[in-house]
C-alpha positions in Angstrom: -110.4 -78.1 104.2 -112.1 -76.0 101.6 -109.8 -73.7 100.1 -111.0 -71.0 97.4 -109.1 -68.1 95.8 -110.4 -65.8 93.3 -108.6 -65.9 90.2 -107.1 -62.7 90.5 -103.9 -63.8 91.8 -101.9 -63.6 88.6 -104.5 -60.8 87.1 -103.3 -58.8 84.2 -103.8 -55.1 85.0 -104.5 -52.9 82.2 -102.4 -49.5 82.4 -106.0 -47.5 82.9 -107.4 -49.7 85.6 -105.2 -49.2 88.3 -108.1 -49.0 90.6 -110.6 -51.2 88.9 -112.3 -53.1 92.4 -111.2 -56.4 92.1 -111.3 -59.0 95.2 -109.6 -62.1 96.7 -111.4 -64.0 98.9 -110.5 -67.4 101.2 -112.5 -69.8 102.9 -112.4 -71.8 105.9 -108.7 -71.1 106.3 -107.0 -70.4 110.2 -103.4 -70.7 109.7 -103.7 -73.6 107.6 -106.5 -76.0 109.4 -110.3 -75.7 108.8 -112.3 -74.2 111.6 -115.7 -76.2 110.0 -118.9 -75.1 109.5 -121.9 -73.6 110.8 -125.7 -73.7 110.7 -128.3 -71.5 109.1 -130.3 -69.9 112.3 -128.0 -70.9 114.9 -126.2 -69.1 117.3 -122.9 -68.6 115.5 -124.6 -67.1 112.4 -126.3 -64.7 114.8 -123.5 -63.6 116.3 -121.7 -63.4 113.4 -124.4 -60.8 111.4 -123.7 -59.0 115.0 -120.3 -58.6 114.5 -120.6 -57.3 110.7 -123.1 -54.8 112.0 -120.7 -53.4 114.9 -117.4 -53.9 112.5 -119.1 -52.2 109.6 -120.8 -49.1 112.3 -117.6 -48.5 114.7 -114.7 -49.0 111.5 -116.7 -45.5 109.8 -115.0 -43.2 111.6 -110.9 -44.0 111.8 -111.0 -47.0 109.2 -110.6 -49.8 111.4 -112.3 -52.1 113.8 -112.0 -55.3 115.9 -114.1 -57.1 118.4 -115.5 -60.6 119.4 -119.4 -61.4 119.5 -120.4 -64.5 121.8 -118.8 -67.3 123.8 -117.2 -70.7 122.4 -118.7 -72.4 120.7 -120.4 -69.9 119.2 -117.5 -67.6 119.8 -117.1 -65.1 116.6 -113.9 -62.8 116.3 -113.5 -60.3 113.7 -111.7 -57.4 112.2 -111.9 -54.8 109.6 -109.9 -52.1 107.6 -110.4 -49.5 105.2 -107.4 -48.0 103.1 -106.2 -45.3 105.3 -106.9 -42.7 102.7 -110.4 -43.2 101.9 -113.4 -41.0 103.6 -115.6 -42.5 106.1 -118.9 -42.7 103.2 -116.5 -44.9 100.6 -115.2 -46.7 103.7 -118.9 -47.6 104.7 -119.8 -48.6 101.4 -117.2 -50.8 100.8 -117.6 -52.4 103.8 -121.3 -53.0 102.9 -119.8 -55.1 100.2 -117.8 -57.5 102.1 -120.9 -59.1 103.0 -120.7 -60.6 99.7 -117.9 -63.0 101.5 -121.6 -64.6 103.2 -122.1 -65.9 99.8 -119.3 -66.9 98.5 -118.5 -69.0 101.7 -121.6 -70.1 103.0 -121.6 -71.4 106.4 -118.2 -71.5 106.8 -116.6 -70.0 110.3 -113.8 -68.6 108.6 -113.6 -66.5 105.8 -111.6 -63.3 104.6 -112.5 -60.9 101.8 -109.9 -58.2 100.4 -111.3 -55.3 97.9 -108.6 -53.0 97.0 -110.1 -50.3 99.4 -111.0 -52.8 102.9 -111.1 -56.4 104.0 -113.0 -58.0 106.5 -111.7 -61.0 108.0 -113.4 -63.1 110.8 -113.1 -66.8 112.5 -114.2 -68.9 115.2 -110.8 -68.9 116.6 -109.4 -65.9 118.5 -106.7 -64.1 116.9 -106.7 -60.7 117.7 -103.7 -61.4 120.5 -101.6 -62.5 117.9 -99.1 -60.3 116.2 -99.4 -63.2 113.0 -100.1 -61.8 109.8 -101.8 -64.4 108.6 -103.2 -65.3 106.1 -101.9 -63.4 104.0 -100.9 -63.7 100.1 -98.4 -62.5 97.2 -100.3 -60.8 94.6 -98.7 -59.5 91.4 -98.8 -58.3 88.0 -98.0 -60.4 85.5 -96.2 -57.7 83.0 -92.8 -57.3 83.7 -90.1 -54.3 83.7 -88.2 -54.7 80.3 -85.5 -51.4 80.4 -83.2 -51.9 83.5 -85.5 -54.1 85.7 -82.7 -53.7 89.2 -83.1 -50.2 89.4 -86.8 -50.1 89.3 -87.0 -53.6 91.8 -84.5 -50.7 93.6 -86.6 -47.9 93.4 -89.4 -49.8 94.8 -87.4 -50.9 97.9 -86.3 -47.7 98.7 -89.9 -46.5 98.3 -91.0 -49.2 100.6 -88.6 -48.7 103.3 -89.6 -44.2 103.3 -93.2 -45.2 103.6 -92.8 -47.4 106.2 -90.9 -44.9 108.4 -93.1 -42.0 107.7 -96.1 -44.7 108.1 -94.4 -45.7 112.0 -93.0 -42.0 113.0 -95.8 -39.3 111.4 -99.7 -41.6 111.2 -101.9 -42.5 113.4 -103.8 -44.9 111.0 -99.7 -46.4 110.6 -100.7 -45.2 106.9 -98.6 -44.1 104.3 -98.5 -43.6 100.5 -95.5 -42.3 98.3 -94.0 -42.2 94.8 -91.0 -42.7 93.3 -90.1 -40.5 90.4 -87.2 -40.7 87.6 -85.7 -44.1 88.3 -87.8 -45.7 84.9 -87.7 -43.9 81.8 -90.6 -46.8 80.9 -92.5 -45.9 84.3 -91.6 -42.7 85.3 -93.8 -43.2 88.3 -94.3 -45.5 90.9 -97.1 -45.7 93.5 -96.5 -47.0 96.6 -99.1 -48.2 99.8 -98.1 -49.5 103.3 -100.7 -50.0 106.1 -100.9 -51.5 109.4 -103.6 -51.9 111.6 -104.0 -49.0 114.2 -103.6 -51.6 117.5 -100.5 -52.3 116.6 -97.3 -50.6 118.4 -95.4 -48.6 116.5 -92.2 -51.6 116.8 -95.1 -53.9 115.9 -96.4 -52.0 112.6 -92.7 -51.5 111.7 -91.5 -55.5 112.2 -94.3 -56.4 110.1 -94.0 -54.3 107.1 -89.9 -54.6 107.7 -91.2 -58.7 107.2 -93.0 -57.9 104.0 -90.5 -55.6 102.8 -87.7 -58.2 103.3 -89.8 -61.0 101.3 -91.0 -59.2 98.5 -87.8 -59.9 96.3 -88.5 -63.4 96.2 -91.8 -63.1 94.4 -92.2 -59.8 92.6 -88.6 -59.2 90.8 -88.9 -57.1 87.6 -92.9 -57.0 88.0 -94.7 -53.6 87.4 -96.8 -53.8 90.3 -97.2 -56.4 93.4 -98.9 -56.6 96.2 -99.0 -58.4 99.9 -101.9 -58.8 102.0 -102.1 -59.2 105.3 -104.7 -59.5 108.0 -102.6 -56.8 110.3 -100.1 -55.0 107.7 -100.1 -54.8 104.0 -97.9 -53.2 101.3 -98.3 -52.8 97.1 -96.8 -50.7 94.8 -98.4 -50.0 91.2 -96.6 -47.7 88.1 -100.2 -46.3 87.6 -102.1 -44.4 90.5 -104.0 -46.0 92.8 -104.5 -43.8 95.8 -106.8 -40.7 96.9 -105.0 -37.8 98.1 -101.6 -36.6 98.6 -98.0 -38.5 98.3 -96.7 -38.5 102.0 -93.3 -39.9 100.7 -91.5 -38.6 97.6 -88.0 -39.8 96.4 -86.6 -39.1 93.2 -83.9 -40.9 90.7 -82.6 -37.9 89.3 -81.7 -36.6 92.8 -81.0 -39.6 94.6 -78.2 -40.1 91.9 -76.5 -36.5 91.3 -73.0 -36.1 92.6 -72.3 -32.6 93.4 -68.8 -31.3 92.3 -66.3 -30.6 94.4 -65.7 -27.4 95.8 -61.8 -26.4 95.3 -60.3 -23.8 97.4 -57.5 -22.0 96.8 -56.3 -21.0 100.3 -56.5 -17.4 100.4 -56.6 -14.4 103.4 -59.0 -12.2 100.9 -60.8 -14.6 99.5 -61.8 -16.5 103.1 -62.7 -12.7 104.6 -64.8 -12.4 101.3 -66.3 -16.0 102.1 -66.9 -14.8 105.5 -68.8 -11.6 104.7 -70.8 -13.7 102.1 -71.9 -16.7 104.9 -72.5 -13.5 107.7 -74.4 -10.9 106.0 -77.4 -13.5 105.0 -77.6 -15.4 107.8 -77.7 -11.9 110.4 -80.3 -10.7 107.4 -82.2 -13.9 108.3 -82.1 -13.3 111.7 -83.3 -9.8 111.3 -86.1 -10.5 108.9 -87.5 -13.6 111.8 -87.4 -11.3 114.8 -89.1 -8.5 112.9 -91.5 -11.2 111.9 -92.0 -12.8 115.3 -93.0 -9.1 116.6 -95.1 -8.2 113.5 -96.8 -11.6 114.7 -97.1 -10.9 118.0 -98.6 -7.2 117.7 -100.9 -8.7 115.1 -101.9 -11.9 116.5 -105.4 -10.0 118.0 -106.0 -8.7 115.1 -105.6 -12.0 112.9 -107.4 -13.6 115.7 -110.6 -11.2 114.9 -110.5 -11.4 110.9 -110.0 -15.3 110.5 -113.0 -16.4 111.0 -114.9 -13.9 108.6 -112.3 -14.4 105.8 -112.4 -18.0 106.1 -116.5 -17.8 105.8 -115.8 -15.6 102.7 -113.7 -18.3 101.0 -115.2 -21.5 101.8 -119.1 -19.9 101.2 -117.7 -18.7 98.4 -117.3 -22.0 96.9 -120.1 -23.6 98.5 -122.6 -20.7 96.6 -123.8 -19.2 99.6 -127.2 -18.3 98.5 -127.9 -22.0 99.0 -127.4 -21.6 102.7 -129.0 -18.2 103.1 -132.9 -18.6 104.3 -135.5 -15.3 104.9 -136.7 -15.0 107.5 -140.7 -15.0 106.6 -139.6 -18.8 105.4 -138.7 -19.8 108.6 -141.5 -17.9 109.9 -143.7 -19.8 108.0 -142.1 -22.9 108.7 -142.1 -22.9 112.7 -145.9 -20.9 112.7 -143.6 -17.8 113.8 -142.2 -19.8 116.4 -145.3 -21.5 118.3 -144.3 -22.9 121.4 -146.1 -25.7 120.5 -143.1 -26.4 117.9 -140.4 -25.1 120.9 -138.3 -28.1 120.9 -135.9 -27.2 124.0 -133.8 -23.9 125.2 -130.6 -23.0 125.7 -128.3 -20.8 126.7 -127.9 -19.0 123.8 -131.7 -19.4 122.9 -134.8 -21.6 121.9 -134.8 -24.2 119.1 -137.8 -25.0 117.0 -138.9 -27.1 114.7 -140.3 -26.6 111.3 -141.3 -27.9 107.9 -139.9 -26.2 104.8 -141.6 -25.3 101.7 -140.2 -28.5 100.4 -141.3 -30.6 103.2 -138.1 -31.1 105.0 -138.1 -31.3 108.2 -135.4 -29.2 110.4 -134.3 -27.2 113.8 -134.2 -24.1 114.2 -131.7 -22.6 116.7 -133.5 -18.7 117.4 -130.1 -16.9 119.1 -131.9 -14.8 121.8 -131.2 -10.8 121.7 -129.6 -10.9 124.9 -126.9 -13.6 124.0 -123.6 -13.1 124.2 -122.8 -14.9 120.4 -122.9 -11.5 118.3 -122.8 -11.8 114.4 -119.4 -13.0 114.7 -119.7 -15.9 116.6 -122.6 -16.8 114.4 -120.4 -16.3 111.6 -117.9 -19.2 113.9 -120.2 -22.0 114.0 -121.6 -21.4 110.6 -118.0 -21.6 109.2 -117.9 -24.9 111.4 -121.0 -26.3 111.2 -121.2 -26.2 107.3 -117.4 -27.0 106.4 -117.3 -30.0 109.0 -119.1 -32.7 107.4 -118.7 -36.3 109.4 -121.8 -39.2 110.2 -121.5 -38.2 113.5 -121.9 -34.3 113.4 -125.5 -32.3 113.1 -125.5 -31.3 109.4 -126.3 -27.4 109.1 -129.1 -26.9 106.6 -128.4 -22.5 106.2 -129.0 -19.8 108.4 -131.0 -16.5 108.5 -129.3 -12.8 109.2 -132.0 -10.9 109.4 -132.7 -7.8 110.8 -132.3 -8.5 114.4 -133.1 -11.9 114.0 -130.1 -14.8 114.1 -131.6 -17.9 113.0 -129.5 -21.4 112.6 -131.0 -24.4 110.6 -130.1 -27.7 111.5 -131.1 -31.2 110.1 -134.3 -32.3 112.5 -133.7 -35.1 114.6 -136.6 -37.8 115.5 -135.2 -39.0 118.1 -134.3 -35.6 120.1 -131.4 -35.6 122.4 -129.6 -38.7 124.5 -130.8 -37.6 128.0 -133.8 -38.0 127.2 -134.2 -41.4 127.2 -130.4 -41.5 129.1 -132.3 -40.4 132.4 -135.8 -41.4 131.6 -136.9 -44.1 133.7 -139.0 -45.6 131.0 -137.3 -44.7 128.0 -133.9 -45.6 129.0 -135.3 -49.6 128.5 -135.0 -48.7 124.9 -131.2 -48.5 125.0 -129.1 -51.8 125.2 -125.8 -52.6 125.4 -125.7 -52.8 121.8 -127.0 -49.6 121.1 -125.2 -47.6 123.8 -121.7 -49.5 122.4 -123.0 -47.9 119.1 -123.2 -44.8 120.6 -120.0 -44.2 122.9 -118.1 -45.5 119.5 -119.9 -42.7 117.1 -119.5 -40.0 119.7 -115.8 -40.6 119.9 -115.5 -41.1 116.3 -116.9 -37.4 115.8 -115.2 -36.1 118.4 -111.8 -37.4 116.9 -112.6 -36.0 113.3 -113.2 -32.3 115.2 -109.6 -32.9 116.9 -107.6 -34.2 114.3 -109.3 -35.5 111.1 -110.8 -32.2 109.9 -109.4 -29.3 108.3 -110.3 -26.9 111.0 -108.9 -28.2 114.7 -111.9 -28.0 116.8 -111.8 -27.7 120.7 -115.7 -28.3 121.4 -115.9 -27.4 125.2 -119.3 -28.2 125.6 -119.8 -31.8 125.0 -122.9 -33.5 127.1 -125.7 -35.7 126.7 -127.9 -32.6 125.8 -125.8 -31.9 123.1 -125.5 -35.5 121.3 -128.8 -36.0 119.2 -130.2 -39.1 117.9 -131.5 -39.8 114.3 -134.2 -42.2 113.3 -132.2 -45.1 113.9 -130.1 -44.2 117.3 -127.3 -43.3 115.6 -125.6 -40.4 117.7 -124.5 -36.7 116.0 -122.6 -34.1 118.3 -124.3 -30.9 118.3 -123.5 -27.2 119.7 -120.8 -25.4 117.9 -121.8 -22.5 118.8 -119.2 -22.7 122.1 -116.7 -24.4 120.0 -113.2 -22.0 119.1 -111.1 -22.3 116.6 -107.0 -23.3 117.5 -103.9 -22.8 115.7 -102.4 -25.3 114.4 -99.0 -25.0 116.6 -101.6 -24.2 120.4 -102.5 -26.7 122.5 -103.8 -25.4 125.3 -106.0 -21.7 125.2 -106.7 -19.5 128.5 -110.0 -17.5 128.6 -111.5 -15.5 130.9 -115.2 -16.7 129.8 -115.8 -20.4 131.1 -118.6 -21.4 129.0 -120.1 -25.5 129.5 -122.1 -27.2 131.6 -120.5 -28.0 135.3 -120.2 -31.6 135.8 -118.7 -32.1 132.7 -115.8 -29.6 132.3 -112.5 -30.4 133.6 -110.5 -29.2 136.8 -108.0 -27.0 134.8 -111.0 -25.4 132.6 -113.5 -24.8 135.4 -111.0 -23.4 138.3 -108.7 -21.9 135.7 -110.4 -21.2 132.8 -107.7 -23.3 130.6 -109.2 -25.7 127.5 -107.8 -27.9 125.2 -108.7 -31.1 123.4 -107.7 -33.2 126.4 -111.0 -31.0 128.2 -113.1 -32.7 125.8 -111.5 -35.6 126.3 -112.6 -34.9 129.8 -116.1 -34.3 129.1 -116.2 -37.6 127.3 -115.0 -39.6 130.1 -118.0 -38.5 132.3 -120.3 -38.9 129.3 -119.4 -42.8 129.0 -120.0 -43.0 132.3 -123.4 -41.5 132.5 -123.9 -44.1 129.4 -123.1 -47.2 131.2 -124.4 -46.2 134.4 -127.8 -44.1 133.4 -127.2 -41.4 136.2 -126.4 -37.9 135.7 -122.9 -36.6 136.6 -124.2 -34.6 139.1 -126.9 -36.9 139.9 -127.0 -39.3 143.2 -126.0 -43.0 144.0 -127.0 -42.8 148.0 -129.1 -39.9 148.6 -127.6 -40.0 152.1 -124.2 -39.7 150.8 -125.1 -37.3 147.9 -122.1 -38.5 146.1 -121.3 -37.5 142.4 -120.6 -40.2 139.4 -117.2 -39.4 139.0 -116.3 -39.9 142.8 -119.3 -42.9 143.4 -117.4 -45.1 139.9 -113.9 -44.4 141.3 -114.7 -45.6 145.3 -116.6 -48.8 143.5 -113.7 -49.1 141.0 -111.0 -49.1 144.3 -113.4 -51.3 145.9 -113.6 -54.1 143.1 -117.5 -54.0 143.1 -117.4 -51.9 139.9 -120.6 -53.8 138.4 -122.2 -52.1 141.2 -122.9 -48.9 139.1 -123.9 -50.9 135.7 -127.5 -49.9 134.5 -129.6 -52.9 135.6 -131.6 -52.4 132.2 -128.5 -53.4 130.5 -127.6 -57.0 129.7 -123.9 -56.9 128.6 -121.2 -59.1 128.9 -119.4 -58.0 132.1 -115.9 -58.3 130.7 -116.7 -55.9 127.9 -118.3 -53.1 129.9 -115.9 -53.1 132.9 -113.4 -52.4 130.1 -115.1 -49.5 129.1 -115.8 -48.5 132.3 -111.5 -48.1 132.4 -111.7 -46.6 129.4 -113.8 -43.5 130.9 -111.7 -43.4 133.7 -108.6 -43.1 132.2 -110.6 -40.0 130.4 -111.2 -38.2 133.6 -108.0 -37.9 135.1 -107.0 -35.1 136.9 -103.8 -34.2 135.0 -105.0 -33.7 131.6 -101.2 -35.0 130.0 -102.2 -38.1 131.6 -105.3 -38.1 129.7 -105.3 -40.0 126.2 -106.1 -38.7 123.2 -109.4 -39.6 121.3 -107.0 -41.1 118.5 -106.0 -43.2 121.2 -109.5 -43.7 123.0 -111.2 -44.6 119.5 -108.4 -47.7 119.3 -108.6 -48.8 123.0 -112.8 -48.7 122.6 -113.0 -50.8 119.3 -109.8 -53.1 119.5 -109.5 -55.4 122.6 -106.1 -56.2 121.9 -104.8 -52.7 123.4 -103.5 -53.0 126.4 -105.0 -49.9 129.2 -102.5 -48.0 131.4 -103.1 -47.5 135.3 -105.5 -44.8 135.9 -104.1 -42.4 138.3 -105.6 -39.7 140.3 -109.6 -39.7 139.2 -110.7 -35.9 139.6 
């Protein structure tokens, strides 16, 4: 067996390079035993440059990925993990990196590379079914804690332990970061990581770091920073930064260590109807000052409702200089040859989009909001504010926007490859897309619809989501597109009633189209039918038996009943079976009738790029 580590395992850390990129790499190592080699342009190198394509594209949007490319021999199995607190463009570039690992263990089956922001790690055997975290290895600093080394080793225990709770109970990524202040008067400061990947359970995540936790006395006593890497959960603490963002976890020595005096009472009538008073009055003031609150919210709530969305495009434009988004209108003019129909790249509801050429010679759409729409300067003002704060690989980049006199003029980034149905439900066209390009783009459209649900600063219920709406760039890659029917939630709503049902029928849910009632799991919905349209390259609304004049929705679930689910597969596809029948599930599970048994698209992004995930019973298919 070939065994190579990078001689960073005892590296020295200077105090300033806390996150200088160092990596760690092993070769030909599963569990101990070699897994051999392979040869240049044979079938296990192509399915393994397959895999670091789909790991590195489907990882971008919550950090993580697994999958398998092939059949044994040439059988490939791979995962990959960003730091749970890095943005999906530094994710993607480090990623990039790892192919580095191709040259540093050339031809060998096995290999795993660690950089202190992701690790890829793949092998000929299949692992992904077990909850092993190996390999895995101890990595510390060599510099050691020299004023009262037990209560820092302390410090970093309890640190561990917080994190992992918070990490188990409050993430989806099973991320966490923290700090412990005041326990060192020579390191003030301690950083602390923990990490799992997202297939695990919740008990599963939690035994593993518990495991780590447990074993890193043995090897990192009195050091100022240590580390253990795994290929499903990790830890490290450092007494310099490390990390991007904020500290989830905070506990401090000075606290953690006060003893409050006692309170001594000297039993007294007066003195306990003066203690009385004093613990009545504030707490009926409270009360008071909440219910005059709660009202002032609830006579107000219209009102707030109204001016949110023009104060929030006052702040963040603000910031952004808003001249840079502001076009006139005899530029656009200009660019589109006042709107030519020859340049008319499709219509709307809400109006016509063309495309143009700007002064600079970049290309770009232009969504013209016809006069007799019903999205007024406000709602222009909504998906401006969206469009141009929300900025994610799989969303249409806004470019500016024109208020002109009556003229309401969006500018988008231009697409090549126009919209998904139209090579979806082109005869001809729909040839282009294999399964490896329609994986690619069910993965980025539930990647960008999970960043407008949970990852972004604004919570965004889209309500319109259908193949019209995704758009494809130069190389297939899908971006979501249509804010303009997308609203604003609180942060403590769920679920919004409104009199105007705006989508496209096919594609709503139940509780949305009968009762005008949305939510992120009505997106959810929409999704489910778009996967489905994917795999099967027929229209929701479209027919299977012209006799029977059955919908998709109803033709997948009698087939899925029936076991002859392949059935409804596009016959231009050549996919492994396994694989897309699993997807098929996935959608299914999507379009459920009770939207609470619906999942999440945190939940759907896990089940579509880890196979490890167990999927529930689908119940009642609407």
């Amino acid at each position: 067996m070939h065994f190579l580590v990078f001689l960073c395992l005892l590296i020295f850390y200077l105090p300033v390079a806390a996150n200088a990129e160092y990596f760690y790499y092993v070769c030909d190592s599963f569990e101990g035993t070699s897994t051999g080699n392979y040869t240049n342009n044979s079938t296990y190198q192509s399915n393994l440059n397959l895999l670091f394509s789909a790991l590195r594209s489907n990882s971008t949007g919550n950090g993580f990925a697994a999958g398998t490319v092939g059949a044994v021999p040439d059988k490939v199995t791979g995962i990959a993990l960003c730091r749970g607190d890095l943005d999906t463009s530094t994710c993607s570039t480090c990623l990039s990196r790892t192919l580095d690992i191709l040259n540093l263990c050339p031809y060998y089956k096995t290999a795993w590379m660690w950089y202190n922001s992701c690790n890829m790690y793949f092998s000929s055997q299949y692992f992904l079914s077990s909850l092993a975290n190996s390999p895995n290895q101890n990595l510390y600093n060599i510099n050691n804690v020299t004023v009262d080394p037990a209560r820092f080793d302390g410090a970093v225990l309890q640190l561990m332990s917080e994190m992992k709770s918070w990490a188990v109970n409050n993430s989806t990524k099973l991320f966490a970061t923290g700090v412990a202040t005041n326990f060192s008067t020579e390191y003030p400061i301690i950083y602390g990581l923990v990490q799992c990947t997202p297939d695990m359970t919740k008990s599963q995540c939690q035994d593993c770091l518990q495991h780590l936790i447990d074993d890193f006395p043995k090897f990192v006593s009195g050091r100022i920073g240590a580390r253990t890497i795994g290929i499903h959960c990790n830890i490290r603490y450092e007494s310099g930064p490390f990390y991007e963002g904020p500290h989830m976890v905070r506990i401090d020595g000075t606290l953690s260590s006060q003893v409050l005096p006692p309170v001594i009472n000297k039993s007294s009538k007066t003195k306990s109807n003066v203690k009385a008073v004093a613990i009545t009055i504030p707490v009926v003031a409270a009360v008071l000052l909440l219910a005059i609150f709660c009202f002032s919210v609830y006579k107000k709530r219209s009102h707030r409702r109204k001016t949110f969305l023009s104060e929030l495009v006052n702040s963040e434009l603000n910031k952004e200089n808003i001249e840079s988004f502001l076009f006139g209108l005899s530029t656009l003019k200009a660019a589109t040859v006042n709107f030519d129909e020859s340049n008319k790249l499709g219509e709307g509801g809400f109006g016509a989009v063309y495309k143009g050429t700007l002064p600079n010679g970049e290309e770009v759409a232009v969504k013209r909001l016809s006069q007799s729409s019903a999205q007024g300067l406000e709602e222009l003002k909504n998906e401006l504010v969206i469009v141009a704060k929300l900025k994610h690989k799989n969303l249409v980049r806004v470019v500016g926007v024109c208020l002109e006199g009556q003229e309401k003029l969006l500018v988008y980034e231009f697409l090549p490859n126009r919209s998904l149905d139209t090579f979806l439900f082109d005869n001809e066209r729909r040839q282009e897309l294999d399964w490896i390009k329609r994986l690619a783009i069910i993965n980025g459209i539930a990647r960008g619809l999970l960043y407008l649900h949970e990852e972004s600063q604004l919570n965004i219920i889209h309500r319109d989501l259908k193949a019209s709406n995704i758009l494809l760039d130069s190389h297939m890659n899908p971006k979501i597109s249509d804010f303009g029917l997308a609203r604003l939630f609180l942060v403590d709503q769920t679920v919004h009633v409104t009199r105007r049902v705006v989508g496209t029928f096919g594609y709503m849910a139940p509780e949305y189209a009968l009762h005008g009632r949305y939510s992120i799991k009505s997106d959810v919905f929409s999704f489910g039918v778009l996967l489905l349209e994917i795999i099967t390259g027929k229209r929701c609304c479209g027919t299977f038996d012209t006799e029977l004049s059955e919908d998709l929705l109803s033709s997948t679930w009698e087939q899925w009943t029936a076991g002859t689910i392949t059935n409804i597969i596009d016959t231009f596809m050549n996919c492994p079976t396994n694989e897309i029948i699993r997807y098929i599930h996935i959608g299914l599970l999507c379009v459920q009738e009770d939207l609470m048994d619906r999942p999440r698209m945190s939940e759907v992004v896990i089940m579509l790029v880890s196979n490890t995930v167990s999927l529930q019973e689908e119940k009642i298919i609407y």
